[in-house]
Each structure stands twice: as C-alpha cells, then as structure tokens.
Phi, psi and omega in degrees: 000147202183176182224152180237157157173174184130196210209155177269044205245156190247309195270115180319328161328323181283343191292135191269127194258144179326331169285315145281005118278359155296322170291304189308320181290280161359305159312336179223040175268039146287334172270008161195070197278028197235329183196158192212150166212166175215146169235146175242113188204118173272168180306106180286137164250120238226045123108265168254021187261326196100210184248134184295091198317160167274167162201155192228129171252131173250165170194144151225135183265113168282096201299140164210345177217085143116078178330317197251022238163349173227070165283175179221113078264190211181100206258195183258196172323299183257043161054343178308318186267134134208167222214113137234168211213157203228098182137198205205121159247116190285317188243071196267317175303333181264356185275343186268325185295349146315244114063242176337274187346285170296017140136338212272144162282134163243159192239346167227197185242036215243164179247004155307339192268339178301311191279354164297306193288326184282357178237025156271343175257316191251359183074218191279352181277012206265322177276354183280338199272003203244127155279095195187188162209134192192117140254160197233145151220154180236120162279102195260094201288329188291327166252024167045042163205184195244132185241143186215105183251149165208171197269181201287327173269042132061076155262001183226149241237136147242118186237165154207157166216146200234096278178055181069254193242020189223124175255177184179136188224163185168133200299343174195142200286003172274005199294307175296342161261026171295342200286130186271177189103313188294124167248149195282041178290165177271120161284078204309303190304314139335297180302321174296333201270303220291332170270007147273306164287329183108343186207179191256132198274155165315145036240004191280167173225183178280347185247121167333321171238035162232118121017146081260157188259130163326134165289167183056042194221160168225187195201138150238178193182105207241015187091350180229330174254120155232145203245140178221127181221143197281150173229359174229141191213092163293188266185041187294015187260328192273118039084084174220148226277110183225168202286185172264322207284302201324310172305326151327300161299327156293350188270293194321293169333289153337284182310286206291325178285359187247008187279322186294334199299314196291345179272003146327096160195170165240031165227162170288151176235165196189176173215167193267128152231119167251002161084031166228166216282006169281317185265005180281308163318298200291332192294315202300302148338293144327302168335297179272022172254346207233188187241348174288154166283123173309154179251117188238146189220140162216159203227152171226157211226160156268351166287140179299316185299343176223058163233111204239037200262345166290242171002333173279312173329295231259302188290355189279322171264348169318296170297325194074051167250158181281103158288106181255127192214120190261156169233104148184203217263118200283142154217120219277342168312299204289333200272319213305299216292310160298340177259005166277304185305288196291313197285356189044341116319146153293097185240139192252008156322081157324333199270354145352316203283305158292021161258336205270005154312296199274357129325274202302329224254024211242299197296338163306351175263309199258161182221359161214119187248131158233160212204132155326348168335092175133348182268354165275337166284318188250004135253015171097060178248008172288167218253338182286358183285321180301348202263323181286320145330291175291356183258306158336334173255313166327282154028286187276346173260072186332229190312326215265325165306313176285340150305294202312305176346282176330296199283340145341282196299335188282313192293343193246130171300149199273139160280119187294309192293107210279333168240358179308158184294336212293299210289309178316314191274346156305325198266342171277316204278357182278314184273327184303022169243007176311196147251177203275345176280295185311327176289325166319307175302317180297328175286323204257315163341133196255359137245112162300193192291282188324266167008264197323320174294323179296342213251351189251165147284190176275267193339301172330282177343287211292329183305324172281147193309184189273322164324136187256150170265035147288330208293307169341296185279323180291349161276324185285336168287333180303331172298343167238038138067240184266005175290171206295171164302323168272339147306285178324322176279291196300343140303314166320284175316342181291321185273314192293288210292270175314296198283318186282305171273295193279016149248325153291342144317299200285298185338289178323291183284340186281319206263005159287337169260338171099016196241118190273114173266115180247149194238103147218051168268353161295349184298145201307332213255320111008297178283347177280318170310292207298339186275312185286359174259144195293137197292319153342334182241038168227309219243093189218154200019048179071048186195158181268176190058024187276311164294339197282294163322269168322291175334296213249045212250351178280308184328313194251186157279157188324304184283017175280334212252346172270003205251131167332152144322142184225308194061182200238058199235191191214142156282075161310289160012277181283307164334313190289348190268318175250331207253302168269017167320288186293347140307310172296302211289294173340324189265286206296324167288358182294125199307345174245344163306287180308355154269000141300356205024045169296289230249176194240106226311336191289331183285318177304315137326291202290338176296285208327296171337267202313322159319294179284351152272019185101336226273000193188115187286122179249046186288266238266040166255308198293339164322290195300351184245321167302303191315288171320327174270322177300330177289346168287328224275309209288308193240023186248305218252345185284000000 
C-alpha cells in the first residue's frame, strides 16, 4: 500500500523537473512513511525514431509484502517497463509462477514485479488478470506512452490532468497541485453534483482540469492521443438461474478464499470489527483460516445511539478474538481542519469522523486491517431497500397505487427528524410519482433537485453545465436492463456509492495513518457472483442479507443477525445545536461564505433556523455546506 505520482511529458517547456517531483511524492508521504523513490528521465532524441518523451515517477511505500526487496519505481529485465504502484495483487504468487514459466526473471518477491512482466506479455489485458485493489502507472518506453489503471470496484484513488502533451497523475489530487501551472478553477457542475451526493462523482473533480479515472478503466497516453477505456464490464442485465444450496456453496467459496487471499502479509494484521454483520463475517473467517487469535478493533462514542461496541464486544468473545475497543469523545473543532486537509475534496460523509478514529488508534497495533465494505451493495443489505420494494409494488399497480400515495402524502404531517418514520414515509410517498431511478436520487441526495433550486443563486444558476447529476445514477441504474428495482439500486449503489463515498472514505482515513486497508467482498470474482444473482437470495421476509444468513448463519450469534441496522455516524444533530452551533453559523454565515454568490443568503438563514428550532434535522445538509466552505478556505482561497 501506498501514494504514486508523476508526470508524463513531450515539450521542454512541459517538463516537471526533479525537484517538483519529489514535492509531489512529498505531499502524500503519509500513505508510504516506510520508503520513497523516483525515477527521472528527460526527453531523449533518438536518431530518425524521434523523441522519447520525458517521464517522472514518484513513489512512497507502505512496506507489507517483502520489506526489503520491493522498492519502487520498479522496472522489467531490460529497463523498458517501469511501474509504480498504490495497492495489493492478491494473486500475485500464482500470476509469478506463470510468469517464470514463459521465461521472466524475478529479482524480489514483491507482487509489483508481477504486474511489469505481465503487462510486457499482455499489454493493457494485463490488468482483467489481477485480483487485487491497485491504481497504477506504466511507463512503456517501447511504445512512447504512460498508461494508468485502477481497479474494478475503485478501492484505490486516481487523479490525472492532461495540460497539451504533458499528463500528470497522483494517488490524491493535492499530489498535482505541487505542479506549477495546474489550476485551481472550481468546477460549478461539481459543486451541483456534490450537495446531491455528498462527494463529487468520478470522473469529475472539484477542479475543472483534473480527473479521476473511473473505476475498472485504464488510460493511455502518448503526448497527442489520449484513450480512457473500461477494461471490466459484467453483464448487470443476465440474470442467473442457480439453485439456493448451489449460491451457498459458492458464496462460502468465493469468500473464504477471498478472506484467505487477504491475509497476506509480513507485518502485523487485524480486522475492523463494528459488530454488524459484514466486518463480523470477515473476522468469523479469518478465524478459521488462521491458527492465531485475531486481532479485532472497534471505536465507540459516548451517545448511546451511534455506539455499536456492544455488539462488537459480544461477537468478539463469541469468536475469541484479542479485542481492542476505543472510547471516545469526537471534537469535531479540532478533527474538520484535518480531514478537509487530507480529503482534498469536499466530501460530506460525517462517518469520515469514526473511520478516521478507528484508523489512527487501529494503526498502533497493525499495519493491515481488514474490514466490511461491499456487503451491503451486493448483498441488499440497506434499510432504504424496503423502500424500493415497496415502490416497485406501487408501481405495478399503476395510476391508481401512486395516486392513493399521493394523497397519503397530503394527510401526513411533516416530521422534523430526517429518519423518524413520520418523514421517511412523507418523503416516500412525495417521490412516487418519480420513475424508479430519479426516485431513488431523491431518497438518498443530500439537497434533492427542488432543495438546490431554493438554495442557489440566479448567478450561480446560469453558470452550471447543462448536465444533470442525475445522470451519474441513472446510467449506473440502467445497467441492469429489465431487471427488478432492488437489483438496480444496489447495483447502481455498487458502481456509484461504494467507489465514490464509501471505499474513499476508508482510503483517505486509513491511509492518512499509514494503515493498510482490505475489503473483502470487494474481490472482483465475489462481485461478479453477487451481480448475477437473483434479488430472492439477497432479499427476503422484508430484510436483506438472506444468503448471507443462510451460508453463514451458525458462525455469529444469533442477535448479530437479528440486530438494526445502525450505520457508522456522529451526531451531527446535536452538535449543530450545541457544541458547533456557533462555528456553523460564524462560517455559513459569514461575509466570505455569502460572498461567493453560490446560495442565496435567506435560504441559507431557514436551514440554519429551522435546525436550531427543532423544527427539522438539515444536519447533514449544514454538514455538507460547512464541508464546503472550510474546503474553500483550506484550498482555494490561500
């Protein structure tokens, strides 16, 4: 694990000279405090072949697999290939023994060296072949151009910005603006995406002329053509018909072999336990893979309501595992400068604040944590899934079920509290006349369409592109064709959701720590199972998780698998009432927020208002709007 960067260039003008790449390494060597290296090489002119474009590789390492021996950049036999690299190829020992086999020398035991040789025999097909979460860069000198890949559920971070015939890249976007030149204009259509979703989606950034590459995409580039092309594309529309034992026997497969894979290391390791039933599997797993007792961590708040330490506690002796369990007092003053500083972006996800807890105090035992990530997208396990269920039957009764909705919705009082039942079924029956996507966007969006039209200015307004950041879910719902409405959102959420918020979330805080994070129900071949199965084994007597349950269901105790749903969050609620009152209002209200002319300042007053009266929780709308401005202040406005 690890941060990358560097840069790519043809014209001596263009050239990122040794020195600015080393600040570019420098900026993120919290994600590889243990070793850094660079390759340098300006453009050469090489006799009637032309010129050898320059190119500069950066690298800092977080040592995890063959301490001494994988330093990086990291070439083939003959210097043609080199590489550096951010991530873990899981099957990297049966990918060398390949390898050997057509004929390549290995010079470590690192599994970077595997992806040199494998993509000197397949080229870019080189990447469908790795199990793993990895972004990447290659510098392929025999074909004069810099290639960039990352993997298929985007567990790993890609940024580039492409500047004429000079590319530039980096594992996080403050890595590029060590670069001088690169500019920080504001992407207005970012901002409209990013107060829908909370974060901004791929492939856009908040800055106009930076990237990200899409997960499961590779990029080449040659100073004059650049190609950005998907290299993994199931098939979410087929359907496939398999018995319930047959999907059992295969989730069980699929898992433990993908649990095992993960236990690859030469440092100590552990896993994230929050005592719900996804990082409870993965522990549950380890267990039997391994003959040491696991090392397990969970963080804990003092509000009863976002403290899940019981429930890890109770699978933790269930299990017999060495349970490390932190307590504490969130100050949300002291964590907002850092975690604006680290995410470089605006991302408005609050459970930022206990992952990036349960990260630092994680990383004093361990130096690899494994963790749950992915079982609520591919197997159904969100509590907003009942909702799509139950609109999908509306649905189907056609006008006269979404009138009765409607006229629901006029009898029923509004509810302040943003998950009370009273507000959820207003806010359902409020959307049902949507189509199932846009209604989906409307439940989860943290300002829906309407919000935003109160909330900008006119000025604003004329500024933003013609795109809408609906489009973002409704092509990712569209991949699964005729299939039912709770495939499509949780697929949808698997390309969207998951790569954009939640697997940047753990990156950002683990790696901020120097703490190597693995996911594994993100293995590719696990999610290729989970897409094709019929919403029948995922979805049953109004819950979620039903294969999962069935598989694994002697493994944990009973009330883990009978137990709420929670999520992993802080009381923003209260806090905007009491602890950060006066910091929001000091901020949102201020002659330099409202002098940006996004918002329109009275809209901006009725959130606050209605919020400190009670009358209606905007917690995570005023999250998303501080998050935004304190994100001006730190990288914009200095």
């Amino acid at each position: 694990m690890c941060g990358i960067a560097g840069a790519f260039w043809v014209s001596p003008e263009h050239e990122v000279s040794e020195d600015v790449l080393r600040r570019m390494t420098d900026s993120i060597a919290h994600r590889g405090p243990d070793d850094s290296g660079i390759y340098h090489q300006l453009p050469q002119q090489r006799g009637p072949y032309g010129t050898v474009p320059g190119i500069g590789l950066g690298h800092r390492r977080l040592s995890i697999i063959d301490l001494s021996g994988g330093h990086q950049p990291m070439a083939n036999e003959d210097d043609t290939i080199w590489t550096v690299f951010n991530g873990e190829i899981f099957n990297y020992q049966a990918l060398r023994g390949r390898l050997e086999g057509s004929g390549h020398t290995f010079r470590t035991h690192s599994d970077t060296e595997a992806i040199v040789h494998m993509y000197e025999d397949e080229g870019v097909n080189a990447f469908s072949h790795f199990n793993g979460m990895f972004s990447l860069a290659i510098w392929d000198s025999r074909h004069r151009q810099i290639v960039l890949a990352r993997d298929r559920l985007g567990q790993k971070p890609l940024y580039y910005c492409v500047q004429e015939d000079r590319l530039l890249f980096g594992s996080e976007l403050k890595a590029l603006l060590q670069v001088p030149g690169v500019s920080r204009e504001i992407d207005t259509g970012s901002i409209d995406a990013y107060l829908t979703y909370q974060y901004v989606p791929h492939p856009q950034t908040i800055f106009r002329g930076i990237r990200k590459l899409p997960p499961g995409h590779y990029l080449t580039f040659d100073g004059t053509k650049l190609q950005v092309r998907r290299y993994w594309n199931p098939d979410f529309s087929n359907q496939h018909d398999i018995s319930l034992a047959d999907a059992k026997a295969e989730l069980i497969r699929l898992f433990t072999d993908s649990v095992k894979l993960r236990l690859q290391a030469d440092v100590p390791l552990g896993a994230f336990l929050s005592g719900g039933i996804d990082s409870s599997l993965v522990v549950a797993t380890m267990k039997k893979l391994t003959d040491q007792p696991v090392k397990t961590f969970s963080i804990g708040f003092p509000q009863k309501e976002f403290d899940e330490t019981s429930y890890a506690r109770q699978v933790a002796e269930f299990l017999g595992t060495e349970h490390h369990e932190f307590q504490v007092t969130p100050d949300a003053v002291k964590m907002l400068p850092k975690l604006i500083y680290h995410y470089d972006e605006p991302f408005a996800d609050s459970s930022a604040i206990p992952t990036w807890y349960v990260s630092e105090r994680t990383r004093e035992h361990v130096t690899v944590a494994l963790s749950g990530d992915g079982g609520d997208e591919m197997f159904a396990g969100y509590d907003r899934y009942r909702a799509v269920r139950l609109a999908a039957i509306i649905d189907m009764l056609g006008p006269v079920g979404r009138l009765g909705s409607r006229i629901g919705m006029k009898v029923l009082p509004s509810g302040g509290s943003q998950k009370s039942k009273l507000r959820r079924a207003r806010r359902f029956a409020e959307a049902i006349a949507m189509t199932p996507a846009r209604r989906y966007l409307d439940w989860i969006s943290i300002f829906n369409e309407k919000r935003r039209g109160e909330l900008y200015e006119d000025e604003f307004v004329a500024q933003l592109p013609g795109a809408d950041p609906y489009v973002f879910l409704d092509t990712a719902w569209k991949r699964s064709g005729r299939r039912d409405a709770l495939t499509a959102a949780s697929l949808a959420d698997l390309t969207t959701y998951l790569p954009c918020d939640l697997n940047t979330k753990v990156d950002i805080a683990s790696m901020a720590h120097g703490l190597e994070c693995r996911q594994p129900f993100l293995d590719y071949r696990l999610a290729e199972f989970s897409i094709g199965l019929p919403s029948k084994w995922k979805w049953r007597l109004g819950r979620g998780k039903f294969l999962l349950k069935d598989a694994f269901g002697q493994q944990l105790p009973k009330a883990i698998w009978k137990r709420r749903k929670m999520g992993f969050g802080v009381p923003l609620n209260t806090w905007f009432r009491e602890d950060l009152r006066d910091l929001l209002h000091d901020t949102l209200l201020s002659e330099q927020a409202l002098g940006r002319g996004y918002f329109r300042p009275d809209a901006v007053k009725s959130l606050l208002e209605e919020h400190d009266q009670n009358r209606f929780d905007h917690s995570a709308r005023l999250w998303a709007l501080l998050v935004l401005e304190l994100w001006h202040r730190e990288w914009v406005d200095r």
